[in-house]
KELO-25754 format. One record per residue: residue in one letter; x, z, y of N, C-alpha, C in turn. Coordinates in steps of 0.2 Angstrom, whole numbers, plus 2048, in hexadecimal, padded with zeros to 3 digits. Example, Ala and Ser with C-alpha at 12.3 -4.5 7.8 and 13.67 -1.06 7.14 Angstrom:
a8428277E483E8277EA8428277F0
s8408237F58448247FB840827800
! end
This chain:
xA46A2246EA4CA1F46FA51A2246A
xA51A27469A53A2C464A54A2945D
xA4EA2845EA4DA25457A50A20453
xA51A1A457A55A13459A5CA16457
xA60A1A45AA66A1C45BA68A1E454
xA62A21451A66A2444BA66A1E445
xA60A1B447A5FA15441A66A12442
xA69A0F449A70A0B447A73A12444
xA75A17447A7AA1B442A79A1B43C
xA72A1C439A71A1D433A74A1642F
xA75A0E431A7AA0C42FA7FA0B42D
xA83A11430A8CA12431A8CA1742C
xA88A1B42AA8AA1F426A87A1F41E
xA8AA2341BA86A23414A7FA29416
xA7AA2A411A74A2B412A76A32410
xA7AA3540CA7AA3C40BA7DA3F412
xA83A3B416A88A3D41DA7FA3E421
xA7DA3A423A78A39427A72A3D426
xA6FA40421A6BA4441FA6EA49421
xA74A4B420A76A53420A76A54428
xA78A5042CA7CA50431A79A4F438
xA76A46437A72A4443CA6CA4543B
xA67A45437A61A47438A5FA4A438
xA61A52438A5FA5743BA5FA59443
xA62A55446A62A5444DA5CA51453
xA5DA54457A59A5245BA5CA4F462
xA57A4A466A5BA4946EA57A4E472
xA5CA53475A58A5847AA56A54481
xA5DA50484A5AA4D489A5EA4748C
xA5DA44490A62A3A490A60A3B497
xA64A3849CA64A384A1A66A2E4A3
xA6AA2C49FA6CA2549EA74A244A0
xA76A2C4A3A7CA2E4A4A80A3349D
xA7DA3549BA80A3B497A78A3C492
xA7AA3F48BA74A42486A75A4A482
xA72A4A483A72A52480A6FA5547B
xA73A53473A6FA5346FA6EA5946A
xA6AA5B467A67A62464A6CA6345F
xA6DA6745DA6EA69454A6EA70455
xA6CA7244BA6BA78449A6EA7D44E
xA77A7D44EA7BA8244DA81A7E450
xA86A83453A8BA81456A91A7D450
xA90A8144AA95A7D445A94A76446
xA8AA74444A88A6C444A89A6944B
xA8AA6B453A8EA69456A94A68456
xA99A6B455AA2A6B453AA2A6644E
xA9FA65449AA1A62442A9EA58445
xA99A57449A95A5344BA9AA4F44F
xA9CA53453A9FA52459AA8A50457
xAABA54453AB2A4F44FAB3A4A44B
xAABA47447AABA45443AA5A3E445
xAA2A3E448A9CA3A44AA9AA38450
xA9EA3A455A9CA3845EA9DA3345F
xAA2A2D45DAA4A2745EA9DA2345A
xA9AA25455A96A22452A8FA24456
xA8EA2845AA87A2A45AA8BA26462
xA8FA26466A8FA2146BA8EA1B46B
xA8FA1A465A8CA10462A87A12461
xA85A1645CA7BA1345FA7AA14466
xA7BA18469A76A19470A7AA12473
xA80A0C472A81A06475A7CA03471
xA7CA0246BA77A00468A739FE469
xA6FA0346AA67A0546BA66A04473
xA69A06479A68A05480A6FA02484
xA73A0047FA779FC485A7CA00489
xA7CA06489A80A0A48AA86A12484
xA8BA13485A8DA19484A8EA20488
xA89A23487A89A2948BA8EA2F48A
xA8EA3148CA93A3748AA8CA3D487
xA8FA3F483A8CA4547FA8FA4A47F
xA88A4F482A8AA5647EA87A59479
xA89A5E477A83A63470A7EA67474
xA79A6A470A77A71473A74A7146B
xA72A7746BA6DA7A466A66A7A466
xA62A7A462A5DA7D463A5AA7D45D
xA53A8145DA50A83459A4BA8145A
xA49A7D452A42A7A452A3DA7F451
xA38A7D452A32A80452A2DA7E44E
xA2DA80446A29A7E43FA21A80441
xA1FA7B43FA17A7A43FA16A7E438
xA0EA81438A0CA84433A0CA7F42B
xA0CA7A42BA0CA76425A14A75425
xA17A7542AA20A76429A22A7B425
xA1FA80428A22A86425A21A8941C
xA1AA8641CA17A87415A1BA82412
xA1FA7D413A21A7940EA28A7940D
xA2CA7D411A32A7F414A35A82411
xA3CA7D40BA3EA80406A40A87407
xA40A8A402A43A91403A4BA91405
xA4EA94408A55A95409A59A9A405
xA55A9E401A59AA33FCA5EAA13F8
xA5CA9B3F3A61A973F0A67A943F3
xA69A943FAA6EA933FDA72A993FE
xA70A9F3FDA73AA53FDA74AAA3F7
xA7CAAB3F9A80AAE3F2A7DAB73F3
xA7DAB93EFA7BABF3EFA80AC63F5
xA7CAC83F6A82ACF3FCA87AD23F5
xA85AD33F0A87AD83ECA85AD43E5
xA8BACF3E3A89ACA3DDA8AACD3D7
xA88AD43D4A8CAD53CEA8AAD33CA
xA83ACE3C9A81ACB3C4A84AC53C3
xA89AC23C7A8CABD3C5A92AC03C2
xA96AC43C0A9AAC73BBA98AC63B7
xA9CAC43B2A9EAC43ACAA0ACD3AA
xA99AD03A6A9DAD93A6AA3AD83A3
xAA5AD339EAAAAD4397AB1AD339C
xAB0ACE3A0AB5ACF3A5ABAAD43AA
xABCAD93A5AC1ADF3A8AC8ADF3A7
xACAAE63A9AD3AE43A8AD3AE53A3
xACDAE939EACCAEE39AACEAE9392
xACAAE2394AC9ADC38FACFADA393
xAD4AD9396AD7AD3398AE0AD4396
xAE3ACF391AEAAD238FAEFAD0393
xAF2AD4396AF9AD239CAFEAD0395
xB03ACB399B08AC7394B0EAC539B
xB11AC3397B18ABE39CB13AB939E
xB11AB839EB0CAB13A0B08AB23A9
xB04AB93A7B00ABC3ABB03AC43B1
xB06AC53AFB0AACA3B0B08ACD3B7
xB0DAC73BCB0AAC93C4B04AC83C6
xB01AC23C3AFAAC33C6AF5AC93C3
xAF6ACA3C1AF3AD03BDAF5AD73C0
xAFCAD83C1AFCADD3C5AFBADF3CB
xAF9AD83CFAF7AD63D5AF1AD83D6
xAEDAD63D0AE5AD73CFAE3ADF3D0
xAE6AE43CBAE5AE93CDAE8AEC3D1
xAEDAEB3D4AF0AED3DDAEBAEC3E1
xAE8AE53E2AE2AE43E5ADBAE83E3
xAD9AEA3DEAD5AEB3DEAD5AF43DE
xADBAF73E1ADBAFD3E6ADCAFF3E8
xADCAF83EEADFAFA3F6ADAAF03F7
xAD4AED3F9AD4AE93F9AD5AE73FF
xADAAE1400ADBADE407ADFAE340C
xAE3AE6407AE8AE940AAEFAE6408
xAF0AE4403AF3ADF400AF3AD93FC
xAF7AD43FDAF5ACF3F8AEFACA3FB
xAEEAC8402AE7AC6403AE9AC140A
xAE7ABC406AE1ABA401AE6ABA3F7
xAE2ABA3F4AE8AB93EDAE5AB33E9
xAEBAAE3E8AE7AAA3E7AEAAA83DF
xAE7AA63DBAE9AA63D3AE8AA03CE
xAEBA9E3CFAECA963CBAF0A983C4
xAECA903C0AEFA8F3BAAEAA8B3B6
xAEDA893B1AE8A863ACAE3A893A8
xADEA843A6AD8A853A4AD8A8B39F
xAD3A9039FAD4A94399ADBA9839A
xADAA9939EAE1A9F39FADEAA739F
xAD8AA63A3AD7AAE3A4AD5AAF3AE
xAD7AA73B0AD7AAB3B6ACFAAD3BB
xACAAAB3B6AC4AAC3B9AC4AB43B7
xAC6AB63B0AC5ABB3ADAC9AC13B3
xACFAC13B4AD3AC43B9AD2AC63BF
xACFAC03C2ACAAC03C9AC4AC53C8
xABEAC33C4ABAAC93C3ABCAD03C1
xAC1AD13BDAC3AD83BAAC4ADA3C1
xACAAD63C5AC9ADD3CCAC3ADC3CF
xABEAD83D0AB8ADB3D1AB4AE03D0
xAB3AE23CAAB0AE73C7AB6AEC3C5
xABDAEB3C7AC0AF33C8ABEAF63D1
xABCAF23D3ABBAF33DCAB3AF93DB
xAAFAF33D8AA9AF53D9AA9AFD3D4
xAADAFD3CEAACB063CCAAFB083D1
xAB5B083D3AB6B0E3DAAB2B0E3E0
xAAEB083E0AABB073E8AA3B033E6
xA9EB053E4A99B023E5A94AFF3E8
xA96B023EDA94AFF3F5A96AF83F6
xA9CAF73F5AA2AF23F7A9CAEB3F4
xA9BAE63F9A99AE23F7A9DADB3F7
xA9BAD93EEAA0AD53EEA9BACD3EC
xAA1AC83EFA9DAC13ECAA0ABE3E6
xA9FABD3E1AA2AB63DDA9EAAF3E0
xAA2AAB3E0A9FAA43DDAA3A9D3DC
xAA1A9B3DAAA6A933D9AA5A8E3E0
xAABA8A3DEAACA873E5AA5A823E6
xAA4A803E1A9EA7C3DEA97A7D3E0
xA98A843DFA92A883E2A92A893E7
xA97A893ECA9AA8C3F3A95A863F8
xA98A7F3F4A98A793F7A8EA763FA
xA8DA783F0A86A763F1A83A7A3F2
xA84A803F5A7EA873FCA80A82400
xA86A82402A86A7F408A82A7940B
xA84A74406A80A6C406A78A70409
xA76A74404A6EA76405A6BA7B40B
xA70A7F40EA71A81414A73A7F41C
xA74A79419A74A7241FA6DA6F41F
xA6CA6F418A66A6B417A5FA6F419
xA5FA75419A59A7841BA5DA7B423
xA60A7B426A62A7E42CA63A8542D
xA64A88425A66A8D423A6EA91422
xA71A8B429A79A8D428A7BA9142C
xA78A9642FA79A9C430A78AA242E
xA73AA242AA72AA7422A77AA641C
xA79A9F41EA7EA9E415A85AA241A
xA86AA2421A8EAA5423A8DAAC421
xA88AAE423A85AB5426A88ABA41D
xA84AB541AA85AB9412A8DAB8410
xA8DAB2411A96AB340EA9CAB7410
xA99AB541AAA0ABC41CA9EAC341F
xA97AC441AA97ACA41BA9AACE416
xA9DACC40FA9EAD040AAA5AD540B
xAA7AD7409AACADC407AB3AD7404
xAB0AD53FEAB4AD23FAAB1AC83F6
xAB6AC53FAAB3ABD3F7ABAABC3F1
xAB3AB93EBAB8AB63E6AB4AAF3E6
xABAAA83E8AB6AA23E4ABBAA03E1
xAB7A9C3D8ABBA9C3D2ABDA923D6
xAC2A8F3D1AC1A893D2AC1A843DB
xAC5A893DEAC6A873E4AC9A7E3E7
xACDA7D3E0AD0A763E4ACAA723E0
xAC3A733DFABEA703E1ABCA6C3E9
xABDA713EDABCA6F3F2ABFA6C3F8
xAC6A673F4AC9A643F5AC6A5E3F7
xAC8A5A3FEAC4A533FEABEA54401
xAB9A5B403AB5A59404AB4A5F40B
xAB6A5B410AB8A5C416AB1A6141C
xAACA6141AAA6A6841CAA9A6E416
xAAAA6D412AAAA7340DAAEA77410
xAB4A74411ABCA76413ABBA78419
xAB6A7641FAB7A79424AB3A80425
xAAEA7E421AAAA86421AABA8B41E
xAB0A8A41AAB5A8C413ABAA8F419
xABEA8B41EAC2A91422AC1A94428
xABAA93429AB8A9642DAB5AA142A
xAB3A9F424AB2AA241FAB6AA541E
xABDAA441BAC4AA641BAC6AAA421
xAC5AA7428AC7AAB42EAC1AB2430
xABCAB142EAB8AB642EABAABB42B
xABAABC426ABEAC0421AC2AC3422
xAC8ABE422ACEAC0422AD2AC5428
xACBAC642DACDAC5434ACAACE433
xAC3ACD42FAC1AD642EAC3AD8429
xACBAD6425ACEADB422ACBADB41A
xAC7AD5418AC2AD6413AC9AD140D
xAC5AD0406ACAACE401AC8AC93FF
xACEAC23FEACBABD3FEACFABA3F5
xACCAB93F1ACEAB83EAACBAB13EA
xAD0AAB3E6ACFAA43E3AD3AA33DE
xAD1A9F3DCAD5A9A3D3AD7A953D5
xAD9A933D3AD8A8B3D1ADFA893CB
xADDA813CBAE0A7F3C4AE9A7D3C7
xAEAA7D3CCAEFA7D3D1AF4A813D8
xAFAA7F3DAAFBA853DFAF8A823E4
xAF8A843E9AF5A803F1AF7A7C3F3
xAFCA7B3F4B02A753F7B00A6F3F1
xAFDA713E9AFDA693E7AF8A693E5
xAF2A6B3EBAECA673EAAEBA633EE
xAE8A5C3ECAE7A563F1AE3A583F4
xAE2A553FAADCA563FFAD9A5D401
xADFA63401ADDA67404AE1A6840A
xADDA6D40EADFA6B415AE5A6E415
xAEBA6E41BAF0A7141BAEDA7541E
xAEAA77424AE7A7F424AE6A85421
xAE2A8141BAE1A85415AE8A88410
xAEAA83411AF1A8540BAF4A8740F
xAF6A88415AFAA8C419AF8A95416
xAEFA93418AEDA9C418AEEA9E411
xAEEA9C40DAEDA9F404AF4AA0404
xAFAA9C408B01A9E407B00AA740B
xAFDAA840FAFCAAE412AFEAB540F
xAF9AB5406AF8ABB405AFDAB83FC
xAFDABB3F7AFFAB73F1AFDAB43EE
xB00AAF3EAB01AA93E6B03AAA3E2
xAFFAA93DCB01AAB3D4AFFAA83CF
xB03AA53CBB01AA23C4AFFAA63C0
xAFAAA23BBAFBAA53B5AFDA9F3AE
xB00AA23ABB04A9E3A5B02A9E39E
xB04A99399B00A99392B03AA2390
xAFEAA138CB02AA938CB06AA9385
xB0DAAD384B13AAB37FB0FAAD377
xB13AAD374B0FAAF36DB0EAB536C
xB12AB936FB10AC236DB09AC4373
xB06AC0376B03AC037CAFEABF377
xAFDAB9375AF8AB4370AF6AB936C
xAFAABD368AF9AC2362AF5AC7363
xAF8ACB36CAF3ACF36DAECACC36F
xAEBAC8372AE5AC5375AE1AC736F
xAE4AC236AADEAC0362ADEAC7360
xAE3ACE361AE2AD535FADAAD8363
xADBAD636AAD7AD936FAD1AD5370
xACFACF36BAC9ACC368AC8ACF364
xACBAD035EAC9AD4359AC6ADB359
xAC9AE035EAC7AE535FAC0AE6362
xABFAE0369AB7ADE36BAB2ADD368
xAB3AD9362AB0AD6360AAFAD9359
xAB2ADD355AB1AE4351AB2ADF34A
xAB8ADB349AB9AD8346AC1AD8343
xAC3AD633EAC9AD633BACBAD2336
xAD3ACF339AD6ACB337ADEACF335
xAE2ACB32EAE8ACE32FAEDACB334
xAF2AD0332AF8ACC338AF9AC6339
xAF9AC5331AFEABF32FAF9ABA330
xAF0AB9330AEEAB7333AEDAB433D
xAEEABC33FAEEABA347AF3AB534A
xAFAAB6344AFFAB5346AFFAAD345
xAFCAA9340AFBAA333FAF7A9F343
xAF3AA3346AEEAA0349AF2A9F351
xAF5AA6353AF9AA635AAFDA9F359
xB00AA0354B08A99354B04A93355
xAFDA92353AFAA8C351AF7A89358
xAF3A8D35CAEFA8D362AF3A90368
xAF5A8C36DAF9A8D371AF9A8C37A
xAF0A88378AEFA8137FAEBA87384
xAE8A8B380AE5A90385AE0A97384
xAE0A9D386ADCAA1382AD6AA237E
xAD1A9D382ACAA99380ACCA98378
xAD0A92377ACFA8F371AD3A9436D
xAD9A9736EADAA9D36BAD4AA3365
xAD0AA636DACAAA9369AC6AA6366
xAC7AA0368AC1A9C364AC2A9B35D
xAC8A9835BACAA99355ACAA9D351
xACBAA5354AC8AAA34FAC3AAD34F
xABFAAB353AB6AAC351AB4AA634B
xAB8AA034DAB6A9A346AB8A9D343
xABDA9F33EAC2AA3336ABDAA8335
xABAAAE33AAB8AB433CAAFAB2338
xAAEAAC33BAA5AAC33AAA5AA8335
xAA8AA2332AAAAA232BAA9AA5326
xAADAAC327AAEAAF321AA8AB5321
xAA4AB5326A9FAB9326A9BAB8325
xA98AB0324A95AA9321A94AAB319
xA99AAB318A9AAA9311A9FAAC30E
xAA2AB130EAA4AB830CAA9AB630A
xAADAB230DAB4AB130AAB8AB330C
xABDAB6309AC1ABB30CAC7AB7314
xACAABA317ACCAB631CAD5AB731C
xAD7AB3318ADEAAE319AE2AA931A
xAE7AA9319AECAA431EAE7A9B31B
xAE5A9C315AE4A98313ADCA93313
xAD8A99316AD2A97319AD3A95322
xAD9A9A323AD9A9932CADAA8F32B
xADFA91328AE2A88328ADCA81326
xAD8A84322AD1A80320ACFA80325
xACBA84329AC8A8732EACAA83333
xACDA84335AD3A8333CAD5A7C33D
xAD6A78335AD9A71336AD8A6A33C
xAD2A6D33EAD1A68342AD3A6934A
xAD3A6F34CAD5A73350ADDA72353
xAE0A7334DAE7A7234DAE9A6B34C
xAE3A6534AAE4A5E34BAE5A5B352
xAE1A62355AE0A5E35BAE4A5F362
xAE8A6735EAEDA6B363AF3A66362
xAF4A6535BAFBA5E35AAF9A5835E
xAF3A54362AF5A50362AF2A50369
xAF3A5536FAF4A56371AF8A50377
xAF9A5037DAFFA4D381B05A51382
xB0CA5037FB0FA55381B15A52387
xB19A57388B1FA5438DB23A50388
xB25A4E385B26A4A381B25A4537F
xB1EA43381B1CA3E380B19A3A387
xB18A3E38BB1AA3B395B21A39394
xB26A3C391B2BA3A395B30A3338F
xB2EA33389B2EA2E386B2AA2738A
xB25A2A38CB20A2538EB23A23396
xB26A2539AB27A2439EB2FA2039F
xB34A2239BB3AA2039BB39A1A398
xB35A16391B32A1138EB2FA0B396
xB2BA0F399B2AA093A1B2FA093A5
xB31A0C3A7B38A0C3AAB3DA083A6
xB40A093A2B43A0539FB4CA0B3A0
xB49A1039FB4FA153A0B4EA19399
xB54A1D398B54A23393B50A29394
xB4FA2D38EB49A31391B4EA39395
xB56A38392B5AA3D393B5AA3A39B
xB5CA3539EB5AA333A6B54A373AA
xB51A393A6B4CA3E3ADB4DA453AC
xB54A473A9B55A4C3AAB5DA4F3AF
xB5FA483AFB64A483B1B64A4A3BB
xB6AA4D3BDB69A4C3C5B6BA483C9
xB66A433CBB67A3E3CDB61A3B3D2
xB66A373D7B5DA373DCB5FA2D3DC
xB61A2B3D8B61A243DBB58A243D7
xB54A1F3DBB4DA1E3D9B4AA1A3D5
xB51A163D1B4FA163CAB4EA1A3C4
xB52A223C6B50A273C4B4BA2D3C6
xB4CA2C3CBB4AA323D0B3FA303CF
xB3FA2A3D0B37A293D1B34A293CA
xB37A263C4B34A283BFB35A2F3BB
xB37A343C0B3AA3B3BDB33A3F3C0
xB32A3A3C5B2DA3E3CAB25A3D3C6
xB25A363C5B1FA343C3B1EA393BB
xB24A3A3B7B22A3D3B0B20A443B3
xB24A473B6B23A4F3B9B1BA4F3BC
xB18A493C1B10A4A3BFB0DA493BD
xB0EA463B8B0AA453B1B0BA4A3AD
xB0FA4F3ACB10A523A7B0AA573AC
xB0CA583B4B07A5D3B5B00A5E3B4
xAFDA573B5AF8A543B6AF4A533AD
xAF9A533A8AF5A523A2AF8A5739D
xAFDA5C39EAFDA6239AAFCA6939D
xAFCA7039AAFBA7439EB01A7739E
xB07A7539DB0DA7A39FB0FA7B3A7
xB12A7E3A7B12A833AEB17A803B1
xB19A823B7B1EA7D3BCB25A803BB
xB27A853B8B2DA863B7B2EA813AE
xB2AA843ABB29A7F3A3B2CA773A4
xB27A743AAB29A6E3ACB30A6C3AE
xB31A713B3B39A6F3B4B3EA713B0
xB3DA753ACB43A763A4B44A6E3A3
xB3BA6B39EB3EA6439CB40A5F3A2
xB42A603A7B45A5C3ACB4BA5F3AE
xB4EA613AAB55A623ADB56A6B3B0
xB53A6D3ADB51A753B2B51A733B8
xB4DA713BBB4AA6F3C1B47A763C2
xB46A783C9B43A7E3CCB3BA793CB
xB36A803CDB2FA7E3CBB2CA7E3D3
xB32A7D3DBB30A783DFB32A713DF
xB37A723DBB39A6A3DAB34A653D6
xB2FA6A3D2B2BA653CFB23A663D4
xB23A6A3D8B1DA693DCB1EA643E2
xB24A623E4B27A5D3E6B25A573E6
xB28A573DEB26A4F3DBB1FA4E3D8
xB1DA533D8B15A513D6B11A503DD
xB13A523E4B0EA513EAB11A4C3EB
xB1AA4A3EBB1BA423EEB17A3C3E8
xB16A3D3E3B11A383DEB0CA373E2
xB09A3E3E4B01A3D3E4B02A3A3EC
xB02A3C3F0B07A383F8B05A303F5
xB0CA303F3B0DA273F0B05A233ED
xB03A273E9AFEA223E6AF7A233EB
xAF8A263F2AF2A233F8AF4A1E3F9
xAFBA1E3FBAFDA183FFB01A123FA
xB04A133F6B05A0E3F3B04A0B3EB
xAFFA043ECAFDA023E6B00A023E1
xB079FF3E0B0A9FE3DAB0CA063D7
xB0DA0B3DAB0DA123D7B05A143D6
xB03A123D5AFBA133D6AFCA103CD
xAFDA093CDAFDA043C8AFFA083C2
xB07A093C4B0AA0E3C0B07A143BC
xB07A173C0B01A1E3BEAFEA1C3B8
xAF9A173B9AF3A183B6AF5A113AF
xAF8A0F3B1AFCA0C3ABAFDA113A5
xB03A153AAB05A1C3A3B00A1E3A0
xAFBA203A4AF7A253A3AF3A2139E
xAF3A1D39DAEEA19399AF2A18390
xAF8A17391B00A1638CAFFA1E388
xAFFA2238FB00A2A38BAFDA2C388
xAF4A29389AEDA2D386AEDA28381
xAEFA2337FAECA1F378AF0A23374
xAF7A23376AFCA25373AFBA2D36E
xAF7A31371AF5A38371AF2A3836D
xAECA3536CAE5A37364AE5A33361
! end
């Protein structure tokens, strides 16, 4: 009968929902009143039970003409010798107790350069890293690509681990987070994946508004968070945004990350740039002039990546082919590099772009004004600038009128709001976005 029940569910669902969820079940027992049906692990009850009871009581109408009222129980299968022998391994769904070989060594506060850009999170880093989860926790570290902030997050783990090497720490990506997980479900291995996660000391995961939208991640994700946070342990994330403007993450979740600190990091200024390219140089047991570093910092501005990259290109060049390294090779070298930083999206060209469909001035989105033939395409430019440049939420409300940087996290969550529910800003969006990008290369 069992079997029946799950054929119509399997149905209603897509095959990946069904795989994870419902076929590792079993029916313990049916009276024609009430069912009682097996799974792994109390999670796979809760998560079954909020999200699939009304479906599994249409198969059992389905299948016998009745809705039974259901409850869960547990249990534990019992693998036959040829089961057992075939019986994926479960290691792969578990992150190490003591992950120091996912560090990056190069990643220290030692290699890492504080600026106006980075400042607090940086200080925050090593405040945290000696006293961990006594302050600052969870710390959560947002910013654009190429900032530093993966580098940041490890340097205080590896200032933890020299004073303490006992201290057992995790890195991982949310992405990795997600698919142990998926595999952990899938072998019935999701009380070895909890067991390793909240047993460490210290959790760092990079890229966190990954796991936005995908509603098992996030549950096992705060449940994981509450474990933690509950025995006083350190809870470190990234992401490319602050909490409140990430779509589809739980408000639960953004509640608790407002908990401990929230910190940006910002492009870093040009005297920041200059040390960066000094503190490649000095790693990498190479040299440039001033007047060189200095060119290349004015030139390269989108992020610290392409920063060093640039002067490894001029650097490896010249050690190619023995040319000596000036302003004038940087500029041959580089030309293409800096074709590419020029044509770039800037604010300036969302906001042109935007006052052009509206049929308003571009100086109208900066004025103070809430009538919503202003007001709406102020908003829509302020997401798009956040959404396709890397400037920081203070940067953004300068060119809007020195708007404060909640005024524009505002209008960037009211955009995102509108374009679930309503088509014609939907329209909109993707119109500009389409206007902005031809416009751009």
């Amino acid at each position: 009968m069992w079997a029946s029940v799950l054929a119509r569910i399997r149905q209603e669902l897509s095959e990946q929902s069904f795989k994870a969820w419902l076929e590792p079940t079993r029916l313990v027992s049916f009276d024609g009143q009430s069912a009682s049906i097996g799974v792994p692990d109390k999670f796979y009850g809760e998560w079954i039970q909020a999200h699939f009871l009304e479906i599994i009581k249409d198969g059992f109408a389905a299948a016998i003409g009745e809705k039974p009222d259901i409850a869960f129980s547990i249990f534990s299968p019992v693998k036959t010798p040829v089961e057992k022998m075939h019986a994926p391994e479960s290691v792969s769904a578990q992150p190490a107790a003591v992950s120091n070989n996912d560090l990056n060594p190069k990643n220290t506060f030692e290699n890492f350069v504080p600026g106006s850009g980075n400042r607090l999170a940086h200080a925050a880093a090593l405040a945290i890293s000696d006293a961990p989860a006594r302050i600052y926790n969870p710390f959560f570290i947002y910013g654009s690509v190429g900032l530093g902030k993966t580098h940041l997050m490890q340097a205080l783990a590896h200032r933890i681990l020299a004073k303490n090497p006992q201290k057992k720490i995790c890195f991982t990506t949310s992405e990795r987070f997600t698919n142990q997980l998926i595999h952990a479900i899938q072998t019935r291995s999701t009380l070895q994946f909890r067991n390793r996660y909240r047993s460490v000391d210290v959790l760092l995961i990079d890229d966190i508004h990954f796991i936005a939208g995908k509603e098992a991640t996030q549950e096992e994700f705060f449940h994981t968070f509450n474990a933690l946070y509950d025995a006083h342990k350190q809870i470190v994330v990234t992401s490319d945004r602050p909490p409140r403007d990430i779509a589809g993450l739980e408000d639960r979740l953004v509640s608790r990350f407002g908990w401990g600190l929230v910190s940006d990091m910002q492009l870093p200024d040009f005297e920041t740039r200059v040390a960066i390219l000094k503190k490649k140089m000095e790693k990498e047991t190479v040299s440039v002039s001033d007047e060189v570093a200095h060119f290349i910092a004015r030139k390269i501005k989108s992020n610290i990546r392409e920063l060093e990259g640039a002067l490894i290109r001029v650097v490896a060049y010249s050690s190619l082919t023995g040319t000596a390294v000036d302003i004038r090779l940087a500029q041959d070298i580089l030309k293409d590099t800096f074709s590419e930083e020029a044509s770039k999206i800037t604010i300036n060209l969302i906001q042109k772009k935007v006052a052009d469909y509206f049929n308003i001035k571009v100086s109208d989105l900066s004025i103070k004004s809430r009538v919503k033939t202003v007001s709406l395409p102020r908003q829509i430019a302020m997401f798009l600038v956040r959404e396709l440049t890397s400037h920081s939420l203070p940067e953004i409300g300068e060119y809007f009128g020195g708007r404060n940087h909640a005024t524009v996290i505002h209008s960037c969550q009211k955009i995102k709001e509108e374009m679930l529910h309503n088509e014609a800003t939907q329209n909109t969006v993707a119109t500009l976005l389409k206007h902005i990008k031809s416009d751009s290369y």
